[in-house]
Steps between C-alpha positions, in 0.01 A plus 500: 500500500593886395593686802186742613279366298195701482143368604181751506233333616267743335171396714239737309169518608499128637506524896316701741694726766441222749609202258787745419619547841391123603781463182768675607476428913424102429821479292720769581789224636502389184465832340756619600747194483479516132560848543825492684623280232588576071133595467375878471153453640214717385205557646203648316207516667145683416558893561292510805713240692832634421527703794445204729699254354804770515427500870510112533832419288712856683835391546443164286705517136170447388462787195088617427391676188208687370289359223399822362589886584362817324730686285491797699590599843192681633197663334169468398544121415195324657535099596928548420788402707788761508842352514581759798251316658652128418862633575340622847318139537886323454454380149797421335343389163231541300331350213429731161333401181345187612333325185210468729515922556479521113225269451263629764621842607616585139830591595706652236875552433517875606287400781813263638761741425449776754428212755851362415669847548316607817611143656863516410470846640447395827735180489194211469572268251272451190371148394442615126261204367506488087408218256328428170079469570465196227744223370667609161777428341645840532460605909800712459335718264206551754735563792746740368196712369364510906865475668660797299418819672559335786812400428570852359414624863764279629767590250437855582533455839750236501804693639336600790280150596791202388467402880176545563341128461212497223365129448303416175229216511474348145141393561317358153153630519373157367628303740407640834239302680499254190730232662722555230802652532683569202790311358831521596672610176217713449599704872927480394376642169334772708711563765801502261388773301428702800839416676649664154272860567633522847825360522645853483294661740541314809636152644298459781152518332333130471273347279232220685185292310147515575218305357359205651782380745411226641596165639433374165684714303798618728776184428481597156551900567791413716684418261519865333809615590379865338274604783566587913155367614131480456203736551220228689149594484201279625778242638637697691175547683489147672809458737483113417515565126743793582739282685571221259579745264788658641623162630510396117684863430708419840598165393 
């Protein structure tokens, strides 16, 4: 196993408060075990619990992270989280451009953007989610059209942010929730070309998979030697299901 290998356990909308705290407080031993060893654990709870599960994992090496933030800092921005207010909570991370955020919420590129800026600006560390929405036979073309002002940000402000730790979720659309993740030389052919835009912009910046990890599926995506670690969704949300997972990415 890579050393720090990153795991968000990105729980959405699956637990209540109390099955989120019952979560954390039931398995926090183990928690934080995996924690203390070559495993960058993160925590993403439902916006309304991250306050309390900050409380519970203080002092742990437990990292939590925000699955959505406004891309402003105050205003007149009814229903939106400012990232003053996550940085204030103890959030470390947070999750932009979710495919889900795009489906529903109709999230757009420029929308992301300012998010990413604001967060770097205050030293939390953006989970930028991108991916193709169907299968084709040409997902690059679909990805550099949505990941190029973004990456145009980054150039610009690459001087400035090289040690600031960005992570990029390469999350196919189509295969989240389907129980099909996508193919391993499909994710190197990915992740490659995306190593190549940002290899001379920063070193520390790390590239993870998302889309239907699972116990089914995760012996196979071990074997990419491309990627730092996985973005879990509904797995993530059962400790038992949770567990044998990163054993298998322990192993």
């Amino acid at each position: 196993m890579k050393k720090n290998k990153i795991i968000i356990a990105n729980w959405k909308m699956y637990l209540s408060t109390s099955e989120a705290i019952k979560f954390i407080t039931q398995n926090y031993d183990k928690l934080t075990n995996w924690a203390e060893k070559n495993l960058e654990l993160i925590i993403c709870p439902s916006p309304t619990d991250l306050y309390q599960i900050k409380k519970i994992i203080e002092g742990s090496e437990i990292f939590i992270g925000s699955q959505i933030t406004s891309n402003h800092h105050s205003g007149s921005f009814t229903g939106q989280i400012s990232p003053k207010s996550l940085k204030y909570i103890g959030c470390s991370h947070c999750i932009v451009g979710h495919s889900e955020h795009l489906k529903y919420l109709g999230e757009k590129e420029r929308n992301i953007i300012p998010k990413i800026e604001l967060l770097l600006e205050l030293d939390i560390v953006p989970i930028i989610c991108f991916g193709e929405e169907e299968k084709t036979i040409e997902p690059i073309k679909e990805i550099e059209k949505y990941m190029q002002p973004i990456l145009k940000l980054l150039q610009k402000k690459a001087k400035f942010i090289t040690q600031k730790q960005i992570i990029f979720a390469y999350e196919p659309r189509w295969a989240i929730g389907s129980g099909e993740a996508a193919k391993n030389k499909h994710i190197e052919i990915i992740t490659s070309w995306l190593k190549t835009k940002i290899q001379n912009m920063s070193n520390s910046w790390k590239i993870i998979y998302g889309g239907s990890v699972s116990i089914k599926t995760i012996e196979s995506l071990l074997k990419i030697d491309n990627i730092d670690g996985f973005l879990i969704g509904k797995a993530s949300s059962s400790f038992q299901e949770f567990k044998k997972l990163v054993d298998l990415i322990l192993k």
